[in-house]
N, C-alpha and C positions, 0 to 999 in steps of 0.2 A: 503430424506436427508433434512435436519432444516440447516439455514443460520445464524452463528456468525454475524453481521455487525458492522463497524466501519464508521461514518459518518461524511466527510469533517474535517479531521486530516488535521491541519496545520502545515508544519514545515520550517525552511527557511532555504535554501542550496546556493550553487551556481551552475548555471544550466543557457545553454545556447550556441549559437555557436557565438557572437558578443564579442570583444574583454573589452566591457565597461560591457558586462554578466559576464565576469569572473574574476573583479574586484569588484562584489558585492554581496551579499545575497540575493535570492531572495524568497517572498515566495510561494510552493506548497501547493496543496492540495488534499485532496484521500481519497474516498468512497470505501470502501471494502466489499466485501460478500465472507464468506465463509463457504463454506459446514460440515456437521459436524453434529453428533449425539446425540442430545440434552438428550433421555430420560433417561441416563444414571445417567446423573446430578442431571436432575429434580426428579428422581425415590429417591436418595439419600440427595440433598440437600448437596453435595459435590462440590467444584471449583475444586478439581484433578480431576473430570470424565467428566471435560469439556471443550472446547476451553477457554482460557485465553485470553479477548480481551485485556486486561492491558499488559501480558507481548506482545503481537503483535504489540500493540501500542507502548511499548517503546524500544522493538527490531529495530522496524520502523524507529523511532525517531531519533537513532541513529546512523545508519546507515545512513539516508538521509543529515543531519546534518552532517555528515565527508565527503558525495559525494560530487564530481564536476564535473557530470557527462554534457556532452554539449545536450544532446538529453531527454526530457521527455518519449522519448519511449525506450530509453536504461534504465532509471530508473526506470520506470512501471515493464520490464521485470525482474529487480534483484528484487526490490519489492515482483515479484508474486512469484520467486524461490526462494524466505527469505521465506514465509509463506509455501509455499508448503515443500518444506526443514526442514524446522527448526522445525515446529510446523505439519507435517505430515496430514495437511488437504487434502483431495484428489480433490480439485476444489478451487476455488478462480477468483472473476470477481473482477478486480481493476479499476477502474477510476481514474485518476491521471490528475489534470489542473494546467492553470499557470495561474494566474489571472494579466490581464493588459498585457500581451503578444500582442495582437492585437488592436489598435485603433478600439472603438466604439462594444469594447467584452469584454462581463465581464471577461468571460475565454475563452483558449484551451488547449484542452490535448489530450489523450487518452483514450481510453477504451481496455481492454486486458480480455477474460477468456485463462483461462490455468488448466490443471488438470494433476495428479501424470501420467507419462509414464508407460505403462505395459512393465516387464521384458520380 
């Protein structure tokens, strides 16, 4: 399996469990990999025979931009079930940080894999 990646997506939400987090925008950021079958593409030189990282990117966008959600780890997991959902990839490792969260740290966040449930 070949890796789509998408690398340090910035977008700014409101995200947080303190009462002055949920009066402001703040912003996130997210490394994605995801699984996916390149030669299809490349055999072709076709963008329908491939993962789209533009529409991921701005299905992303959008979605994180309308949350407010209080936990970065509630947001990683809708995150990773947008992409595995919507866009049918069968794996997906998300990194999602908050930068300036912690005194004397650039960032924290999460780290999440997840892949398609067998029926």
């Amino acid at each position: 399996m070949d890796i789509v990646y998408i690398h340090d997506l910035k977008v700014d939400t409101v995200i947080g469990i303190f009462d002055w987090e949920r009066k402001i925008r703040q912003t996130v950021s997210l490394d994605i990999e995801m699984a996916t079958d390149i030669r299809p593409a490349a055999a072709t030189d076709d963008i329908d025979k491939t993962l789209d990282y533009k529409a991921v990117g701005k299905r992303l966008i959008h979605f994180i931009r309308e949350s407010e959600f209080q936990l970065v780890e509630t947001l990683a997991e809708e995150c990773a079930n947008i992409i595995l959902n919507d866009f049918a990839v069968p794996w997906v490792r998300l990194r999602l940080s908050k930068p300036g969260a912690l005194r004397g740290s650039k960032d924290v966040g999460v780290i999440i894999e997840r892949g398609q449930r067998s029926a």
